[in-house]
MDTraj code that builds the backbone (N, CA, C; nanometers):
import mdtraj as md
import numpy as np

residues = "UNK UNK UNK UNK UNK UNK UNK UNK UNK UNK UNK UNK UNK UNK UNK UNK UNK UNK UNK UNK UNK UNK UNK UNK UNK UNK UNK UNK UNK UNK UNK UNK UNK UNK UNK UNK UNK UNK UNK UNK UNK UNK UNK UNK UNK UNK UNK UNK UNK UNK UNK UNK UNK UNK UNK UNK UNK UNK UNK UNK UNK UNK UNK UNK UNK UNK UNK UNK UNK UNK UNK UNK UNK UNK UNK UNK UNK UNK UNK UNK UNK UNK UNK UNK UNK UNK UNK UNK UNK UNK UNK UNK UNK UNK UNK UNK UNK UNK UNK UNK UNK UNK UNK UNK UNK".split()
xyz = np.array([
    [3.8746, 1.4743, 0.4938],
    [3.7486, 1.4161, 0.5315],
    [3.7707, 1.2950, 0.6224],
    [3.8500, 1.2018, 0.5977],
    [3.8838, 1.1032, 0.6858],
    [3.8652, 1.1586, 0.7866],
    [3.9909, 1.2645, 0.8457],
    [4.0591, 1.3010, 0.9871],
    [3.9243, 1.3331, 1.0365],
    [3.7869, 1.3475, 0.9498],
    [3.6501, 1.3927, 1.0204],
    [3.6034, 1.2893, 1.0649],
    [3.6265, 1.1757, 1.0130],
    [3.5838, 1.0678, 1.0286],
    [3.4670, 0.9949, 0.9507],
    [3.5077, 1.0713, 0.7826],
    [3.4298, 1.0719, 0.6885],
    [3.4573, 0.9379, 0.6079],
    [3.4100, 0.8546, 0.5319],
    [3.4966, 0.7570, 0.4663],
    [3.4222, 0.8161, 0.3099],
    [3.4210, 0.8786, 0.2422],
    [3.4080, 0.9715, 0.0880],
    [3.4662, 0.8757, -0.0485],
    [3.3902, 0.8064, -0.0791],
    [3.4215, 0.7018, -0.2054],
    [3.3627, 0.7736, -0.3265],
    [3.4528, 0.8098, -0.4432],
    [3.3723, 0.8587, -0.5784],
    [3.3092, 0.7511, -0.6006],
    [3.1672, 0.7415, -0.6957],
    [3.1339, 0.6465, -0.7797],
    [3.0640, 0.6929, -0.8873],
    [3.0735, 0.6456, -0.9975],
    [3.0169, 0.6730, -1.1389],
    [2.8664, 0.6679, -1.1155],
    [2.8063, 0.7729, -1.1562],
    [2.6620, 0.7673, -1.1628],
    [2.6012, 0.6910, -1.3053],
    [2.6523, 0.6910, -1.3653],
    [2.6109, 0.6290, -1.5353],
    [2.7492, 0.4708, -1.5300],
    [2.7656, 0.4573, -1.4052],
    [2.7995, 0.2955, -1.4191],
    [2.6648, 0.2065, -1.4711],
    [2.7192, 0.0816, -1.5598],
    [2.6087, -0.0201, -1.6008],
    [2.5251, -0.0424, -1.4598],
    [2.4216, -0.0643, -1.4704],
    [2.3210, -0.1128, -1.3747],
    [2.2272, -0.0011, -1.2812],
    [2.3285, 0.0755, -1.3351],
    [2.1810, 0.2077, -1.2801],
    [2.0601, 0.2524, -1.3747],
    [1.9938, 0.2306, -1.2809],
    [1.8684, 0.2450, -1.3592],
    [1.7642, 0.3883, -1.3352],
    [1.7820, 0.4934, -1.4926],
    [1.7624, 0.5971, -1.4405],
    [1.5669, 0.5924, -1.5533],
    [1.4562, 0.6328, -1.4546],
    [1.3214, 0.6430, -1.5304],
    [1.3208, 0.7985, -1.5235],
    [1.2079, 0.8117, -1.6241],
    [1.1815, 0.9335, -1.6554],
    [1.0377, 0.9707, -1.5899],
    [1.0294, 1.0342, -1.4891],
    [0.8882, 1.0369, -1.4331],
    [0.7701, 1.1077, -1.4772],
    [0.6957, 1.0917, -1.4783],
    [0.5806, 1.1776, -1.5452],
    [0.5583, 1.3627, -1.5167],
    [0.4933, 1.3884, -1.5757],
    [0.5467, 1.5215, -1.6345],
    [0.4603, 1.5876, -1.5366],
    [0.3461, 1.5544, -1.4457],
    [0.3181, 1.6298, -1.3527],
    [0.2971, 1.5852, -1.1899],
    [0.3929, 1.4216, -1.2267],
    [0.4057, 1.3473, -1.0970],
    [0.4907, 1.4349, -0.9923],
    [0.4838, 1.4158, -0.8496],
    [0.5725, 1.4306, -0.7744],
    [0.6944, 1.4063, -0.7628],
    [0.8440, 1.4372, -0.7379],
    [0.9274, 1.4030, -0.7256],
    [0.9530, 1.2823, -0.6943],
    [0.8577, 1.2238, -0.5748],
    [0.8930, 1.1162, -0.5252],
    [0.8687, 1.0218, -0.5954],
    [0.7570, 1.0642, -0.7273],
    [0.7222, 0.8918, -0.8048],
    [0.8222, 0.8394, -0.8757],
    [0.8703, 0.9178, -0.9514],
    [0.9965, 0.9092, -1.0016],
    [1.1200, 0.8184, -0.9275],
    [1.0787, 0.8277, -0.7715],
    [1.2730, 0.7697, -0.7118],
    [1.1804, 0.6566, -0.6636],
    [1.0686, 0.6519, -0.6120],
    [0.9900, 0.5402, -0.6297],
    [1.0391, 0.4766, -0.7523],
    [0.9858, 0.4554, -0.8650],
    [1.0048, 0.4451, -0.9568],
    [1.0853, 0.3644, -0.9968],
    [1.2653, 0.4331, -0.9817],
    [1.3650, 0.3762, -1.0053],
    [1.3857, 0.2950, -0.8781],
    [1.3740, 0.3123, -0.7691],
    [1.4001, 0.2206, -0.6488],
    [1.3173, 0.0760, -0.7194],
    [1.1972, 0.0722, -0.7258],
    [1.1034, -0.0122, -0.7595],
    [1.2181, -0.0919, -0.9406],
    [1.2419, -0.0376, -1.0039],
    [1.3307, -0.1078, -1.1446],
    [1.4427, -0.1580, -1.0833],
    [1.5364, -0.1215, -0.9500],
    [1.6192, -0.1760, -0.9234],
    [1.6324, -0.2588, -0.8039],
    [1.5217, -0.2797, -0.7973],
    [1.4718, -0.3760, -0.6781],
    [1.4001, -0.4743, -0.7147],
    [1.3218, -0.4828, -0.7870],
    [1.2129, -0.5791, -0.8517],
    [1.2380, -0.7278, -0.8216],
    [1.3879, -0.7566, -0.8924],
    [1.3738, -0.9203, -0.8794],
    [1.4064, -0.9587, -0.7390],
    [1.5041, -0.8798, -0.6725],
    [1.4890, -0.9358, -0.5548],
    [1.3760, -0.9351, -0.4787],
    [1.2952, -0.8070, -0.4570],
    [1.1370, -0.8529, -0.4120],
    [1.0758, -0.9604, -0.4227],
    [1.0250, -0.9346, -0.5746],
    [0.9800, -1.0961, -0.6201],
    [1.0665, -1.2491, -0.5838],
    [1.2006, -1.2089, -0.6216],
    [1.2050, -1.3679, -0.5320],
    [1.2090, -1.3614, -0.3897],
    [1.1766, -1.3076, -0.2947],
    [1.1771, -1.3264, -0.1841],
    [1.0335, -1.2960, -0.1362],
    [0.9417, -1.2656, -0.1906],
    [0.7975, -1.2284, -0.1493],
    [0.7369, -1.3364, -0.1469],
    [0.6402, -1.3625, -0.0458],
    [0.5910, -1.5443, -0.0489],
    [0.4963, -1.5678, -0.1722],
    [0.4531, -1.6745, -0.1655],
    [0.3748, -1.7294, -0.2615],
    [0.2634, -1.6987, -0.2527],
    [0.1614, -1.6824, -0.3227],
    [0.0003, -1.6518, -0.3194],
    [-0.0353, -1.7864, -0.2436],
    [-0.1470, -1.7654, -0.1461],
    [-0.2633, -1.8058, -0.0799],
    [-0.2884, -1.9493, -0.1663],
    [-0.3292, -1.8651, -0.2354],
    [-0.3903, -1.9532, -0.3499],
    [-0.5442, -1.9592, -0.3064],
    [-0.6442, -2.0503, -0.3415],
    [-0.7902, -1.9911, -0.2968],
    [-0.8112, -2.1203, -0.1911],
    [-0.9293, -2.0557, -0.0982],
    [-0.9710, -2.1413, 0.0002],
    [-1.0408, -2.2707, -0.0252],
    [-0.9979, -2.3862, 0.0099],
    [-1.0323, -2.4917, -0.0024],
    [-1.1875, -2.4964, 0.0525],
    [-1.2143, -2.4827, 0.1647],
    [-1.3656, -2.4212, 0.2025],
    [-1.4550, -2.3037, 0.1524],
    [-1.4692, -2.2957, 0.0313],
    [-1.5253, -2.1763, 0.0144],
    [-1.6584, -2.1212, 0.0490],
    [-1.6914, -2.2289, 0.1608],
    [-1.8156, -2.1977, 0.2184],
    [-1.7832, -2.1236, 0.3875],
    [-1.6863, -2.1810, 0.4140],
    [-1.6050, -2.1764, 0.5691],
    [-1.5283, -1.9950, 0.5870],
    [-1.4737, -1.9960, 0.4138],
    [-1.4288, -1.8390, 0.3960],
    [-1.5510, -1.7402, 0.3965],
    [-1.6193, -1.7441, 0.3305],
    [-1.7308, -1.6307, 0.3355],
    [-1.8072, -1.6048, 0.4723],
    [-1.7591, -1.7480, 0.5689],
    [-1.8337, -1.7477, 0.6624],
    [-1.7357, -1.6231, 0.7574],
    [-1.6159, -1.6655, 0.7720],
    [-1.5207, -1.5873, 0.7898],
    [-1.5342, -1.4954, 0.8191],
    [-1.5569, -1.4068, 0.5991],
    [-1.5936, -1.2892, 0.5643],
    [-1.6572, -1.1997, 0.6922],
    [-1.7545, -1.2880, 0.6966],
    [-1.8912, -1.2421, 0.7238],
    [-1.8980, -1.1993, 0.8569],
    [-1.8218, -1.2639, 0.9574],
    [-1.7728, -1.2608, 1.0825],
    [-1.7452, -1.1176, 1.1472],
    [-1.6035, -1.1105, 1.0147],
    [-1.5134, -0.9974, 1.0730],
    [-1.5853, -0.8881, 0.9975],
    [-1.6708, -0.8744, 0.9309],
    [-1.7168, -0.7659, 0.8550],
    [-1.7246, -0.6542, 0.9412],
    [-1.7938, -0.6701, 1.0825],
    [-1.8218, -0.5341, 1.1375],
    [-1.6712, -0.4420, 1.1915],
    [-1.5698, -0.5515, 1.2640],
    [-1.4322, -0.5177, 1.3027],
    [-1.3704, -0.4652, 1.1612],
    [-1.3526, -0.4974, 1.0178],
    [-1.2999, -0.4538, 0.9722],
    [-1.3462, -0.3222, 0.8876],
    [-1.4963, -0.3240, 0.9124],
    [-1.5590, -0.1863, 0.8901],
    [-1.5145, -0.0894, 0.9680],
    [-1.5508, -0.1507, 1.0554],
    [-1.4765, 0.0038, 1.2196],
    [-1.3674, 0.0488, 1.2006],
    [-1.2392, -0.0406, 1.1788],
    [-1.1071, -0.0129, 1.1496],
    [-1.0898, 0.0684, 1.0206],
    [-1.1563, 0.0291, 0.8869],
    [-1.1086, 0.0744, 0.7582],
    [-1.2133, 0.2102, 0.7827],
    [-1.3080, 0.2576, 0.8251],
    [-1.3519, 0.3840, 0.8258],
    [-1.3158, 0.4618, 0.9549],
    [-1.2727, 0.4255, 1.0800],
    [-1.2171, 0.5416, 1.1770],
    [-1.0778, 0.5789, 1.1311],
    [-1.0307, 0.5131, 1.0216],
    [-0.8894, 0.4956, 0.9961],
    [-0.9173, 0.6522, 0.9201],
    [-1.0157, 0.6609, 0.8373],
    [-1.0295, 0.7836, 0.7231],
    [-1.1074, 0.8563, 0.7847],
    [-1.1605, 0.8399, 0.9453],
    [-1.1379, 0.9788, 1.0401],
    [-1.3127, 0.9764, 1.0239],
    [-1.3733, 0.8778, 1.0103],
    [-1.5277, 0.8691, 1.0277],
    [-1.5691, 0.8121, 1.1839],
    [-1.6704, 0.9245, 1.2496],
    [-1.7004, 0.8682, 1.3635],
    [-1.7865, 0.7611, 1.3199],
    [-1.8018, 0.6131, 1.3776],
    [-1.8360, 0.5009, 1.3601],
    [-1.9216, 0.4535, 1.4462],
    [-2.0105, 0.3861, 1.4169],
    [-2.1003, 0.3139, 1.4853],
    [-2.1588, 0.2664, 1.3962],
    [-2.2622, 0.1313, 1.5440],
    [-2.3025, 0.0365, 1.4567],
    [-2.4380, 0.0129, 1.3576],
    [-2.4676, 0.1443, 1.3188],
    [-2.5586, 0.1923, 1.2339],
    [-2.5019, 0.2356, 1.0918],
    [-2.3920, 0.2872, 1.0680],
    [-2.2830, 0.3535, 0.9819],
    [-2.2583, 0.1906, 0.9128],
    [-2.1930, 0.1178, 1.0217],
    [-2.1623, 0.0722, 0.9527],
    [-2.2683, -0.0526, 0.8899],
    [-2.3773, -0.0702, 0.9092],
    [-2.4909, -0.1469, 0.8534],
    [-2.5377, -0.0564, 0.7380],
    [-2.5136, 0.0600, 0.7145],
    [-2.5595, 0.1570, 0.6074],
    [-2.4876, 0.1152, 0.5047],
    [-2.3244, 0.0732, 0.5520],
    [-2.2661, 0.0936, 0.4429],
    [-2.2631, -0.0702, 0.3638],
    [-2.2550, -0.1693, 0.4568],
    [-2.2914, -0.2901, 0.4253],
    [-2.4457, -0.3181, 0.3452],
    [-2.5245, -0.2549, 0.3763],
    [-2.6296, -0.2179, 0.2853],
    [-2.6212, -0.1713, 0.1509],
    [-2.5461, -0.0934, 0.1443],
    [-2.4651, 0.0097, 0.0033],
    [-2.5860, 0.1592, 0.0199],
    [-2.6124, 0.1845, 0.1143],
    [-2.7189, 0.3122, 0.1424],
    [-2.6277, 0.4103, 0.2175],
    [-2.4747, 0.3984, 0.2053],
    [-2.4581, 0.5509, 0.2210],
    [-2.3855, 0.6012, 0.1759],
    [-2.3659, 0.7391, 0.1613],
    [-2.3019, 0.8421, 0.0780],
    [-2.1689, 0.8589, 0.1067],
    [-2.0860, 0.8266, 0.1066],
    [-1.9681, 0.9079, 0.1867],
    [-1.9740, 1.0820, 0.1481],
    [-2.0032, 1.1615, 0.0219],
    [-1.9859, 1.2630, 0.0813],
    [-2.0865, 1.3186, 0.1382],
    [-2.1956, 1.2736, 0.2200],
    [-2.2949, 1.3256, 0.1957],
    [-2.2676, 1.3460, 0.3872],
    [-2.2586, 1.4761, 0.4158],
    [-2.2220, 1.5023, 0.5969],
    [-2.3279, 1.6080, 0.6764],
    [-2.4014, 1.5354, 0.7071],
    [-2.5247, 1.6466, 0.8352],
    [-2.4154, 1.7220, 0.8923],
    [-2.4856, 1.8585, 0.8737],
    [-2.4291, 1.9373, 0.9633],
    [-2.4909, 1.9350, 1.1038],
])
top = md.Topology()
chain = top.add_chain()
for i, resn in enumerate(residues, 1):
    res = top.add_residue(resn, chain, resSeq=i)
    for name in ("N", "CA", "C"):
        top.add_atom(name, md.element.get_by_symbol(name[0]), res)
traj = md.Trajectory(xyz[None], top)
């Protein structure tokens, strides 16, 4: 394997520190290596993931914010799930008056 230009190291699969989960019984394969990736990753994530926000000192200045970007982030979060958009759609939905499954033919 070398002369292939392979470098082939055995290693113990049941060495200490592997961390093997048992995935649910009608999950996908992948939740499972999710899963264990996620148990053997954890603390380093967490210590390296930033700190929470924490809450807005203006909490009048944030909602104003909110309120701003509401229509841009309507457009984005529903053409994203393949809804033709406009600016009626999205006042329906800011209203709470529309259906998502509900589709005119």
């Amino acid at each position: 394997m070398k002369r292939a230009g392979y470098d082939v190291r055995e290693s113990d699969p049941f060495e200490a520190g592997q961390t093997f989960g048992r995935p649910r019984a009608k999950a996908a394969p992948i939740v499972g290596r999710l899963e264990m990736m996620w148990q053997a990753t954890r603390e380093t994530v967490i210590k390296n993931f930033p700190k929470a926000p924490g809450l807005p000192e203006d909490k009048n200045a944030y909602l104003r914010n909110v309120d701003e970007i509401y229509q841009s982030d309507a457009y984005h979060s529903l053409s994203i799930e393949g809804y033709s958009v406009t600016p009626d759609l999205i006042e329906k939905v800011r209203q709470g008056g529309w259906n998502p499954e509900f589709r005119p033919h």
